[in-house]
Every structure is written in structure tokens, then in C-alpha cells.
C-alpha positions in Angstrom: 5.3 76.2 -107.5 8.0 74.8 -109.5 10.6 77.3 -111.3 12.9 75.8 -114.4 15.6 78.2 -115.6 17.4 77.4 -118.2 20.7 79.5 -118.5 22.9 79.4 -122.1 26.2 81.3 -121.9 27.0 81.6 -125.6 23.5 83.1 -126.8 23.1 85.3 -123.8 19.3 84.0 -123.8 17.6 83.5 -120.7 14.3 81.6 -120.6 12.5 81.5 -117.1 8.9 79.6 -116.4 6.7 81.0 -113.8 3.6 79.4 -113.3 2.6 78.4 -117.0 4.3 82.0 -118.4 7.5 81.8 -120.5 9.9 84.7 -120.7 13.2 85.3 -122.6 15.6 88.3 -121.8 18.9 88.9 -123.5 22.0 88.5 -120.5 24.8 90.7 -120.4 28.1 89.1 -119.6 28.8 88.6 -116.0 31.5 87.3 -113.9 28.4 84.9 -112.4 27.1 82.3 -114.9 25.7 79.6 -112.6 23.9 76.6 -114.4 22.4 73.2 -113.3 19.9 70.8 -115.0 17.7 68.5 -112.1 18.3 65.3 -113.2 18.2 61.8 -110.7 22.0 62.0 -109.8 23.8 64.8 -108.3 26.2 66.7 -111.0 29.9 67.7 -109.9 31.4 71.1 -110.0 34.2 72.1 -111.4 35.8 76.0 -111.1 36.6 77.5 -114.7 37.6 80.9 -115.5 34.5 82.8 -115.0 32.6 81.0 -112.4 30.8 78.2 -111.3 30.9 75.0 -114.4 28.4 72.8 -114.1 29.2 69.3 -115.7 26.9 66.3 -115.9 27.7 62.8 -115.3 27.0 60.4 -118.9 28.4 57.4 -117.2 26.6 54.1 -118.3 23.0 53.5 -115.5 24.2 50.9 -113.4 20.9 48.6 -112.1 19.0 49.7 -108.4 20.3 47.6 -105.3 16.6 46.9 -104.6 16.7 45.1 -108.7 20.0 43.6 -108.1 19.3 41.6 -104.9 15.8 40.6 -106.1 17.4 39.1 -109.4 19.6 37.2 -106.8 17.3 36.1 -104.4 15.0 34.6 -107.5 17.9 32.8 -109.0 19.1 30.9 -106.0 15.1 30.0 -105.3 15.1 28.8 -108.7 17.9 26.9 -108.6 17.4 25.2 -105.1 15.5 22.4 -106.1 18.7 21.0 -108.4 21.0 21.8 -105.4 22.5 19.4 -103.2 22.9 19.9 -99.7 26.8 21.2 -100.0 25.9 23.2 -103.2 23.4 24.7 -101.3 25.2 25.7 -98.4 28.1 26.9 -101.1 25.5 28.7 -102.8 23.9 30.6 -99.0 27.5 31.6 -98.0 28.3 33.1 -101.7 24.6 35.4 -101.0 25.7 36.1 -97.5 28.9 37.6 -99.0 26.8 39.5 -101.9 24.9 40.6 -99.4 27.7 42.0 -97.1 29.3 44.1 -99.8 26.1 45.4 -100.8 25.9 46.4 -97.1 29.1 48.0 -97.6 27.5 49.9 -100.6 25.2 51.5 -98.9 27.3 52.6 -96.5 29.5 54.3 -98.7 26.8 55.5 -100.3 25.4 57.0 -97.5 28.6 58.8 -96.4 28.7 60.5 -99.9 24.8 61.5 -99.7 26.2 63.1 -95.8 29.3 64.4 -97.3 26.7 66.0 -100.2 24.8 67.6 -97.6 27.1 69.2 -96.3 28.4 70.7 -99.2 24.6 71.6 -100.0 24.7 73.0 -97.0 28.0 75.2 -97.5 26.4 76.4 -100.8 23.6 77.6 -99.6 25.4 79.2 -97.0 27.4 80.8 -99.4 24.6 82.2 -101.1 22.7 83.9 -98.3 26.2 85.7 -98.0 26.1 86.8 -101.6 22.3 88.0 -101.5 22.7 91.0 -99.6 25.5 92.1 -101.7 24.0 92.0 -104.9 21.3 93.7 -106.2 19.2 93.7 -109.6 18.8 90.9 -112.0 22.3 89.1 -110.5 20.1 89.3 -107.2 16.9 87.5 -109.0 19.2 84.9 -110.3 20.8 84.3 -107.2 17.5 83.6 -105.6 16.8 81.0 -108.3 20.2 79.6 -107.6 18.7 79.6 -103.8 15.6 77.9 -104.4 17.9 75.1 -106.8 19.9 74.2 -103.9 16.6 73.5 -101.7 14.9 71.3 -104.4 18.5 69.2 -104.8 18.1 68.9 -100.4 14.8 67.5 -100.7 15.4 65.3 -103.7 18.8 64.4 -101.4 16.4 63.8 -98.7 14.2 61.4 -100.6 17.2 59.4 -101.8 18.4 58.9 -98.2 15.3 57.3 -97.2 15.1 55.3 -100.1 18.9 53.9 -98.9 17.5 53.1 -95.3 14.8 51.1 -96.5 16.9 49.4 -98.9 19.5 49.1 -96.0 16.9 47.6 -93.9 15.6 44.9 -96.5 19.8 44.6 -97.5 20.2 43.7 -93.4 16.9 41.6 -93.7 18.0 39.3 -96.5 21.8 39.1 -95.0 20.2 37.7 -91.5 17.6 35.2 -93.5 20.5 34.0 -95.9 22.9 33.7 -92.7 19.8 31.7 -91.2 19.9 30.0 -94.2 23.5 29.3 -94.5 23.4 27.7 -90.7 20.3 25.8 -91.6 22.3 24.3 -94.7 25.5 23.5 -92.3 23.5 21.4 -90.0 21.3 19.2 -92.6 25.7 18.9 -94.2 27.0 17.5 -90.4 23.7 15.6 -89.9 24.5 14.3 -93.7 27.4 13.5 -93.0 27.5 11.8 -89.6 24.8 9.8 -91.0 27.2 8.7 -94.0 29.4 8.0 -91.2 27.7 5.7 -89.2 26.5 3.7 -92.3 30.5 3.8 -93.6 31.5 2.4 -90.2 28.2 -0.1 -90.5 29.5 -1.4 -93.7 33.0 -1.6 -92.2 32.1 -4.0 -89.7 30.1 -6.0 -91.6 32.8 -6.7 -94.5 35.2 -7.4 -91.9 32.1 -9.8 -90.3 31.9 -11.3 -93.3 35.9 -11.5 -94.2 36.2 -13.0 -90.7 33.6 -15.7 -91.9 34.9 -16.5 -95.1 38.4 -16.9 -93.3 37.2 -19.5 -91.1 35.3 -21.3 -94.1 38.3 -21.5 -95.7 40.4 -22.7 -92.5 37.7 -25.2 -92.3 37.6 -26.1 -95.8 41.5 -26.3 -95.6 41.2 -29.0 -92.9 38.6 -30.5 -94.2 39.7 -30.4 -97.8 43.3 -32.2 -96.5 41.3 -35.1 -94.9 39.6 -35.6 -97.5 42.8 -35.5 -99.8 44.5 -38.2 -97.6 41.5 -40.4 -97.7 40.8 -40.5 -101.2 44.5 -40.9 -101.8 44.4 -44.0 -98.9 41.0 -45.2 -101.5 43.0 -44.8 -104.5 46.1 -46.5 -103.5 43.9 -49.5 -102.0 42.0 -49.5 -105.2 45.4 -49.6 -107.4 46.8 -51.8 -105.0 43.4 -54.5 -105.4 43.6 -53.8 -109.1 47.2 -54.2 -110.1 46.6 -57.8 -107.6 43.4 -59.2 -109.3 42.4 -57.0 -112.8 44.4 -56.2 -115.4 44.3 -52.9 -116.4 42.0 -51.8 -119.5 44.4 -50.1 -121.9 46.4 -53.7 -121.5 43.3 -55.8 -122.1 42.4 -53.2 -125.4 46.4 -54.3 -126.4 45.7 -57.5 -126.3 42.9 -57.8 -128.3 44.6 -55.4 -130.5 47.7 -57.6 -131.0 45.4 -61.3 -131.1 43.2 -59.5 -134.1 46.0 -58.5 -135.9 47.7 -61.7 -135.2 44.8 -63.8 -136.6 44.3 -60.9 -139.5 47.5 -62.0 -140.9 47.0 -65.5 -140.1 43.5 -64.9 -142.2 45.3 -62.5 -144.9 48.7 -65.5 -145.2 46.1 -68.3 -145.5 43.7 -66.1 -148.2 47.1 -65.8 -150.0 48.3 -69.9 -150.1 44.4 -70.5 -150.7 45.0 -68.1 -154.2 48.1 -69.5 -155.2 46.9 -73.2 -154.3 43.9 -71.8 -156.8 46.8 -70.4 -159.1 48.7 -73.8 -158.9 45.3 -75.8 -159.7 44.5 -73.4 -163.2 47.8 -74.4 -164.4 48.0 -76.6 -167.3 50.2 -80.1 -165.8 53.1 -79.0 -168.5 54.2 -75.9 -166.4 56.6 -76.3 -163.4 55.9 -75.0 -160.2 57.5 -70.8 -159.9 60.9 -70.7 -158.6 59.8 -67.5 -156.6 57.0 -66.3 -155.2 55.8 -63.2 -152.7 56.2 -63.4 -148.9 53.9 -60.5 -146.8 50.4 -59.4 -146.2 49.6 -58.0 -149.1 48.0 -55.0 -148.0 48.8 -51.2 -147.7 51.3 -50.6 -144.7 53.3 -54.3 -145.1 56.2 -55.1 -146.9 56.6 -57.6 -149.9 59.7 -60.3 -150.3 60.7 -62.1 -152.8 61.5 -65.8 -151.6 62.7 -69.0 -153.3 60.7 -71.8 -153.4 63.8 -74.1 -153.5 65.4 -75.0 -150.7 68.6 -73.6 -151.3 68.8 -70.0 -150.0 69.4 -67.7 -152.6 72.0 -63.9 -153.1 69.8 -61.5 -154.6 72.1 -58.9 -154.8 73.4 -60.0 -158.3 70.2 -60.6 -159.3 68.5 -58.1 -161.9 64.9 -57.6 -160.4 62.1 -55.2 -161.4 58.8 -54.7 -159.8 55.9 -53.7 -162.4 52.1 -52.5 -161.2 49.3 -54.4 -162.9 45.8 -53.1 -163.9 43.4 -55.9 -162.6 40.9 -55.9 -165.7 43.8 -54.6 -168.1 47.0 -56.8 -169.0 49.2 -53.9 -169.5 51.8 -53.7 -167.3 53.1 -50.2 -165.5 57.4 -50.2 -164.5 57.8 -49.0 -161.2 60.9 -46.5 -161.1 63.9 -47.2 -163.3 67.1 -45.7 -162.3 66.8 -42.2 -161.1 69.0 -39.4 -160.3 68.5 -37.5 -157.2 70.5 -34.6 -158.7 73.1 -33.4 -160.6 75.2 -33.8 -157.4 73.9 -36.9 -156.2 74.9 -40.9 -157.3 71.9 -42.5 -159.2 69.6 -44.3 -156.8 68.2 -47.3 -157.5 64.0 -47.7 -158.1 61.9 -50.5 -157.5 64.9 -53.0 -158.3 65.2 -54.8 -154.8 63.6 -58.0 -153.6 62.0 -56.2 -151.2 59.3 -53.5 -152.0 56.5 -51.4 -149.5 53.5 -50.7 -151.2 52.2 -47.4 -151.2 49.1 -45.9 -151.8 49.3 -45.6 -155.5 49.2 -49.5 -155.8 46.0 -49.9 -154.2 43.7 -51.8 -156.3 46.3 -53.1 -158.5 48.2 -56.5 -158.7 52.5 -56.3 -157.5 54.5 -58.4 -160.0 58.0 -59.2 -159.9 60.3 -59.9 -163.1 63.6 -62.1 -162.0 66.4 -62.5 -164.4 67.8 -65.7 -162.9 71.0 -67.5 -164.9 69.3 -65.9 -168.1 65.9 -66.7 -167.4 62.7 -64.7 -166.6 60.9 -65.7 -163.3 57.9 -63.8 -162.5 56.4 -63.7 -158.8 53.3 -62.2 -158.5 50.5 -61.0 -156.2 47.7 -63.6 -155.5 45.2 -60.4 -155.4 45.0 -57.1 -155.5 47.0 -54.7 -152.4 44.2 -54.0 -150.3 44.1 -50.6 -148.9 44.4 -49.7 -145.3 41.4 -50.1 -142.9 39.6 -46.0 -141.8 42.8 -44.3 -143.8 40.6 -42.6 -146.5 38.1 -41.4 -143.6 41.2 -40.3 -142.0 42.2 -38.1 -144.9 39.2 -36.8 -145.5 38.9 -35.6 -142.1 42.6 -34.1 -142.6 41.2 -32.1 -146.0 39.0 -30.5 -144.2 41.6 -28.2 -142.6 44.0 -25.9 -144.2 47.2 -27.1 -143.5 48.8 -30.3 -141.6 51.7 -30.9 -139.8 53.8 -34.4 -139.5 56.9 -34.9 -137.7 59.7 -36.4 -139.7 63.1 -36.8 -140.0 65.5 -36.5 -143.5 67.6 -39.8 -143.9 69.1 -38.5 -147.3 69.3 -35.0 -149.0 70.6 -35.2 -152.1 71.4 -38.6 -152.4 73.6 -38.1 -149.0 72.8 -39.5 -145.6 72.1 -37.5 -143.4 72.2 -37.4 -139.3 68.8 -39.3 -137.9 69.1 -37.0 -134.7 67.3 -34.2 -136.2 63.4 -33.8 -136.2 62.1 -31.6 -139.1 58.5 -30.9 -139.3 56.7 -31.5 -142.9 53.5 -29.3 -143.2 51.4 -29.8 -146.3 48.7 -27.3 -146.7 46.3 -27.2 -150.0 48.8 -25.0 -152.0 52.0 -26.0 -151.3 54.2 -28.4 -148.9 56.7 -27.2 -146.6 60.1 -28.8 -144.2 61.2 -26.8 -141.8 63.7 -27.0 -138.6 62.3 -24.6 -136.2 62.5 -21.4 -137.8 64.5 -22.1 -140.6 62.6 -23.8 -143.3 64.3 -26.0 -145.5 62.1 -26.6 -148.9 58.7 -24.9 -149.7 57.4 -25.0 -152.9 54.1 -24.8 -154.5 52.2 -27.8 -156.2 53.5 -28.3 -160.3 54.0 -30.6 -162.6 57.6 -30.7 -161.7 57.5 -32.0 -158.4 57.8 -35.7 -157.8 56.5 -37.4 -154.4 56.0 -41.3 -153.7 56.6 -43.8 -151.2 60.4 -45.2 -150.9 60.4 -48.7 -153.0 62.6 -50.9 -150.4 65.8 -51.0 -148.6 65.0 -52.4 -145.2 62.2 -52.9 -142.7 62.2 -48.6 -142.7 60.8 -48.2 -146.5 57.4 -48.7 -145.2 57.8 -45.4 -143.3 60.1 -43.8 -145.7 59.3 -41.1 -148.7 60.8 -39.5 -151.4 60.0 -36.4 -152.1 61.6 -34.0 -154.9 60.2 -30.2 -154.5 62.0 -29.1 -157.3 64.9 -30.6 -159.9 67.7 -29.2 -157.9 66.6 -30.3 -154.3 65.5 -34.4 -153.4 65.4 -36.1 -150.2 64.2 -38.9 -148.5 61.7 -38.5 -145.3 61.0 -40.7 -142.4 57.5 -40.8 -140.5 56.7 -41.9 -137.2 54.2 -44.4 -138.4 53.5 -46.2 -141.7 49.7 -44.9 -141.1 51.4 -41.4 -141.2 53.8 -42.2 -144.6 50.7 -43.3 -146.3 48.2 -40.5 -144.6 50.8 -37.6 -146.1 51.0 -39.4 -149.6 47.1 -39.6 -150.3 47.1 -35.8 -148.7 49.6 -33.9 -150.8 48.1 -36.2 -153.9 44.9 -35.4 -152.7 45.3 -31.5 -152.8 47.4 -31.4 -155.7 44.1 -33.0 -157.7 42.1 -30.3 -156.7 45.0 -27.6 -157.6 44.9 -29.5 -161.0 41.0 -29.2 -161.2 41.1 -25.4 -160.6 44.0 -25.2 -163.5 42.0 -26.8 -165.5 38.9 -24.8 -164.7 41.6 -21.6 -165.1 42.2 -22.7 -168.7 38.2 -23.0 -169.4 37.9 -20.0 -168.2 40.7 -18.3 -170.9 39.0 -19.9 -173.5 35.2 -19.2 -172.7 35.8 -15.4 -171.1 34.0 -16.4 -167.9 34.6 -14.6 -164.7 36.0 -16.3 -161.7 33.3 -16.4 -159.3 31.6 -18.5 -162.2 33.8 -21.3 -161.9 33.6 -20.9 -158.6 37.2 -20.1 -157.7 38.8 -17.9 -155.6 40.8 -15.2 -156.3 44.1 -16.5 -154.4 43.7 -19.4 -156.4 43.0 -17.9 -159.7 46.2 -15.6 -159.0 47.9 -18.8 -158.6 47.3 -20.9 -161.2 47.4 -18.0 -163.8 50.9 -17.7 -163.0 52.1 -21.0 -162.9 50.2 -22.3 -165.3 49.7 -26.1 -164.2 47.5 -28.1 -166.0 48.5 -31.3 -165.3 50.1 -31.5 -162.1 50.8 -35.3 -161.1 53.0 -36.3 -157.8 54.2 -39.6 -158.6 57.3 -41.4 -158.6 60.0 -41.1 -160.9 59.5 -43.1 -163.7 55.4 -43.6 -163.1 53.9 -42.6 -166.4 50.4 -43.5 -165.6 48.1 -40.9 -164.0 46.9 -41.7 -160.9 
């Protein structure tokens, strides 16, 4: 039979439950007030004033032993298929030492379920003492007290077997995870002896295969230097047969070079003397043969002289000349630079007023005439034909429009109006914009295409005008530029002319576009160029000589 007493000190009530039967007495006061509630841990005691204080433990229920190692056990057999072999053994060694202090638990457990005997023990001990002593109700009390201490041994008892079994399936699980653990270190050395022997397997065969690729290159060394020596032994033999019996190529392509041009200008002088023979024939028999006439192919690149057709040789130095273009279907007649000044600075510089003058590419298609003023008399030498222009030059500067910018090598023979050193090279890059000289870093001119700027080949001076040209950026800057070639004098000329029409096609499409309030894109412009022109405000822009009134 099972006996609950319930004890309250305050209310002096006493409720007592024997076999189904309830009773409640009113308590007098005692010294002796024990009180206890079964519940699944064991309470402490604690001596007050009056007796024996029972006071129950509220701590937070921590989770069984048997719960906690089966939640571990699961997780790690979860997790061992995503393990590798030193994770695992990581993981087995981290359970073994779970398992160990949960070992330790136990044990410590189990010395405070002995060390509660004991005191179990000593209070029941204590009791029997007391139960001959009292008598009455305080002796009924104290044999419920009794009976209270025998239910908390059994319930004691219980929980100690329940700690050896856990104990036993703690000591269980430690030995399988320590078999565990050991199984996981051997498959970790077999592991890694295997990686081992492959790493020293790989090490041999690199160095295998370094060894071989050492002697293929020793070999290909030797063989490679034999070879050398005999091609150079093949090549000097085949120089040596060549330079003896065959000339070389580039020589023969000289040549031919040199004999075409040759008979060119043999071909070109005899068209000319043909023309003026023609000329001489159309005359009426009244007029007298010209005192002068033209000497030079007349063609783009050459130079023209004006010669006596006397014998005497004549100064031409005091002799007032002045060379005029002439429109092949038109009879009017275009002066080619009267006196110019360079600058403010500079002495005035002489135009087309020499007897000798280098076409440039503006007097292509037209006829060259001469006007001598000789002892007060007008002699006029002139051009059998028309200049003829230069053979794959406008293919050439189409190809060079294409690109944004071009660069020519040249060097300044006058800034100014003043000579200047020859030694220095200054580079002339003319873009589709604006036109550039610089030295190095430092740049010299760069100015954008206008209506102010002036650009056309040098008129004469020596054998170097057909290389030279003048170029005036803006009206306080001139100068006077040599090229490396005619090809490239005449190249740059039709080039900066060439982009400064299409600046002046965009300026004019600029203007159409103020007057008709069409966008850009419309015209087809960009915006850097619409910017541009906006500003500056160039509808005619023109690079010609001084003096040259007639659009090109």
C-alpha cells in the first residue's frame, strides 16, 4: 500500500491517504515539522529554526545520458557517408572523448547516489532512535517519516541500476567507437602510403621524362649547330655563285626602273617638241619664232625652266617674270602668287616670279604660262599640254584618307621668312581636323582647318622646290617645309586639301542645318564635328597659295 502525506505548516492542516480514505486533522505546533514531496530527483535539506526544511530542486531538466549518446551516435551515422577518411577519424576520436566524460559522469554520479545512501541510511537510523522516545501522533508521523525514507531507498535503488546499464552501453559505445577510431587510422596510413607510393611514382617519371627532354635538347643542340654551319656553308656558296654569275633582283627591278623612266622622259621631251613643232606649224608665216620657251617634263613631280631659244645665254635675274595657270577650255588666265609677306616680321618673299617653277598639285589639268618682260617687250612661254598628274598618287591618297591621321617627316628651311638649321627633323601630322609640327614632344604649330590658313607647293628656288611647301597655320606664323620625296610634298598637299573639302562640306551642311532646323544625325554628322564647325564657323575654307583666287 502506498501512503501520501501531505504536511502544511502555516494552516496546521494535515491530510493523510490510507487506502482510498482521506482524512484532515488540525496540527498543533511542534518542534518537529518534517515534509518531503516524491518527485524523480532527490531534494536537499537544509536545518531552519524549528526542524527539518525540506527544499526542492527547480533547476532547468537536463536530457537522459541514454537520449544524449543516441542523438550522438545517429548524427555521426548520418553524417558518415559526406566524411572523408581524416574527417572520419577526427569525428571517432571527438565520440571517444564524449564518451569518456560521459563515463566520468556516471561515475560521479554514482558516488553521489553511494554518498545518498548513506545519508538515507543515517536518517533512518536516526529515526528508529527517535521512535521509542516519542509517543502519540509525533510517534504516527514519525513512522510515515520511516516508511518515506524506504520508498526514496528503493526509488535510489532503481536509479542505480538504471546508471549500470547505462554504464555498460556508455563502456559499449566507447570500446565500438575506439574500434572505430583504429579502424579509421589504418584505412588514413593505408591512404596515405598509397598517396606515397604514387607521389614518388610521379617523381620518377617527371624526372624520366626531364632526363629525356634534356637529352633531346643536347641532341637537338648538336644537331641544330650542324645544321646551322651547313646551311650557312649553302648560303655563302649560294651568295658566292650568285654575286659571280646573277645579278641580284632588287638591282635588275633598278634597272628597269631607271631605263623606263629614262625612255618616259625621252617619250614625254619628244611629245613636247612634237606639240610645239604642231604649235610652230598653226602659226600664221608673219609671226617670229618665241624667244623663250619651257624646258622639263611637264608632269606633276618635275620642274619647269624657262630657256632662250637664242644662242646667247641669257641673266634672268633682272628680268620681270610671272607665271599664270590656264584653264584648258577657258582663256582666262589665273596669276600664280604676287608678292607675299610671310609676316609682320618677315621680308616679303617673292611668288611665282622665277624662271624656274615646280608644279604642284593644284596645276593639274591646266596649261603653265610664262609672261617675260624682256627690253620692254612681252614674251610668253607656254606649256605644249596640260601638267599631267602623277602615276598611282590619287590611289595613294585615297588609301591615306581612309585613316585618321598621317604622319610625314620633314624639315623647316624657313620660319618666318628666316632660315633655319637643316639639321633638325620635325614631324608634320595631318589628321582630318587639323594639321600639326612637332619636335618630339614639343609641338610647334597646330591649328584647325579655316579659311585663314594658306598651304601650297613652294613656286621655285632651286632643284629643292619640288620637295618644298609653304604652309601658313595662321597670320602670325609661316614657314617653309621640306619632304623626303616629291611623291610625299605632293601626297601631303592633295591630303590636307583633301580633308579640308570635307571640313568645308560639313560647314556647309552646319549652315543648312541652321536654316532648315534639322537635327544632326540628319545630315549625317557627328557630334565632334558639328561642335566644331558651329564654333568656327567655316564655310568656305580653301588651302591655297597666297594670291590663288580661284577655288580649287
Amino acid at each position: 500500500m502506498t501512503r501520501a502525506v501531505t504536511l502544511d505548516y502555516g494552516g496546521k492542516v494535515q491530510t493523510r491517504d490510507y487506502g482510498g480514505k482521506a482524512q484532515t486533522e488540525t496540527l498543533r505546533p511542534g518542534p518537529l515539522r518534517p515534509a518531503n514531496i516524491i518527485r524523480a530527483k532527490f531534494p536537499t535539506y537544509k536545518n531552519g529554526l524549528n526542524g527539518i526544511v525540506v527544499k526542492l530542486a527547480d533547476g532547468p531538466e537536463m536530457p537522459s545520458l541514454k537520449e544524449t549518446v543516441t542523438k550522438e551516435t545517429a548524427d555521426m551515422l548520418d553524417r558518415r557517408q559526406r566524411l572523408s577518411v581524416r574527417e572520419l577519424a577526427m569525428k571517432f576520436e571527438k565520440g571517444l572523448n564524449t564518451a569518456t566524460l560521459l563515463s566520468n559522469e556516471v561515475k560521479w554520479r554514482q558516488v553521489a547516489l553511494l554518498e545518498r545512501d548513506i545519508l538515507l541510511k543515517n536518517l533512518k537510523t536516526v529515526l528508529e532512535s527517535l521512535r521509542g522516545r516519542v509517543t502519540g501522533k509525533t510517534k504516527a508521523e514519525l513512522e510515515d517519516s520511516i516508511s518515506m525514507v524506504d520508498i526514496l531507498a528503493v526509488q535510489l535503488s532503481k536509479r542505480e541500476a538504471e546508471l549500470l546499464q547505462q554504464k555498460a552501453e556508455v563502456t559499449e559505445l566507447a570500446k565500438s567507437l575506439k574500434l572505430a577510431s583504429e579502424d579509421a587510422k589504418k584505412i588514413v596510413d593505408e591512404e596515405r602510403a598509397s598517396a606515397h607510393t604514387e607521389i614518388e611514382s610521379a617523381r620518377s617519371s617527371v624526372q624520366r621524362v626531364q632526363q629525356a627532354l634534356q637529352e633531346h635538347e643536347k641532341m637537338s643542340k648538336t644537331t641544330g649547330k650542324q645544321d646551322m654551319e651547313e646551311l650557312k656553308k649553302e648560303v655563302r656558296e649560294a651568295r658566292r655563285i650568285k654575286m659571280l654569275h646573277y645579278p641580284s633582283k632588287a638591282m635588275d627591278l633598278e634597272n628597269e626602273i631607271k631605263i623606263l623612266r629614262k625612255t618616259f622622259a625621252e617619250r614625254s621631251t619628244d611629245c613636247v617638241n612634237l606639240l610645239k613643232e604642231l604649235e610652230l606649224h598653226k602659226r600664221p608665216e608673219g609671226n617670229d619664232i618665241p624667244l623663250f620657251d619651257l624646258e622639263g617634263l611637264q608632269c606633276l613631280g618635275s620642274i619647269l625652266r624657262i630657256v632662250s631659244q637664242s644662242s646667247t645665254t641669257m641673266d634672268f635675274s633682272n628680268i620681270s617674270i610671272q607665271w599664270f595657270r590656264v584653264h584648258p577650255k577657258e582663256s582666262n588666265k589665273e596669276i600664280i602668287s604676287v608678292l607675299i609677306n610671310y609676316c609682320k616680321y618677315g621680308k616679303p618673299q617673292p611668288g611665282a616670279t622665277r624662271s624656274v617653277y615646280a608644279p604642284e598639285p593644284h596645276d593639274v589639268g591646266r596649261y603653265l604660262e610664262a609672261e617675260i618682260n624682256y627690253g620692254g617687250e612681252i614674251a610668253i612661254a607656254k606649256t605644249a599640254g596640260p601638267i599631267d598628274p602623277d602615276a598611282g598618287l590619287v590611289d595613294y591618297v585615297e588609301t591615306l584618307v581612309r585613316k585618321r591621321e598621317t604622319e610625314f617627316n620633314v624639315v623647316v628651311l624657313q620660319l618666318n621668312g628666316i632660315d633655319q638649321p637643316k639639321e633638325s627633323v620635325h614631324v608634320l601630322n595631318i589628321g582630318k581636323l587639323r594639321m600639326r609640327l612637332s619636335k618630339g614632344k614639343t609641338v610647334v604649330a597646330k591649328e584647325f582647318y579655316s579659311s585663314s590658313m594658306q598651304l601650297c607647293g613652294v613656286r621655285g628656288g632651286g632643284e629643292a622646290a619640288s620637295q618644298a611647301m609653304f604652309w601658313r597655320p595662321r597670320n602670325d606664323l609661316s614657314m617653309v617645309l621640306a619632304f623626303e620625296t616629291t611623291r610625299e610634298r605632293n601626297t601631303a598637299i592633295m591630303l590636307t586639301r583633301r580633308f579640308a573639302i570635307d571640313c568645308n562640306v560639313c560647314s556647309q551642311a552646319n549652315s543648312l542645318q541652321i536654316a532648315s532646323n534639322l537635327p544632326c544625325y540628319a545630315l549625317r554628322l557627328t557630334p565632334q564635328l558639328h561642335d566644331f564647325f558651329f564654333l568656327h564657323d567655316c564655310l568656305q575654307i580653301i588651302l591655297a597659295g597666297p594670291g590663288d583666287k580661284t577655288p580649287w
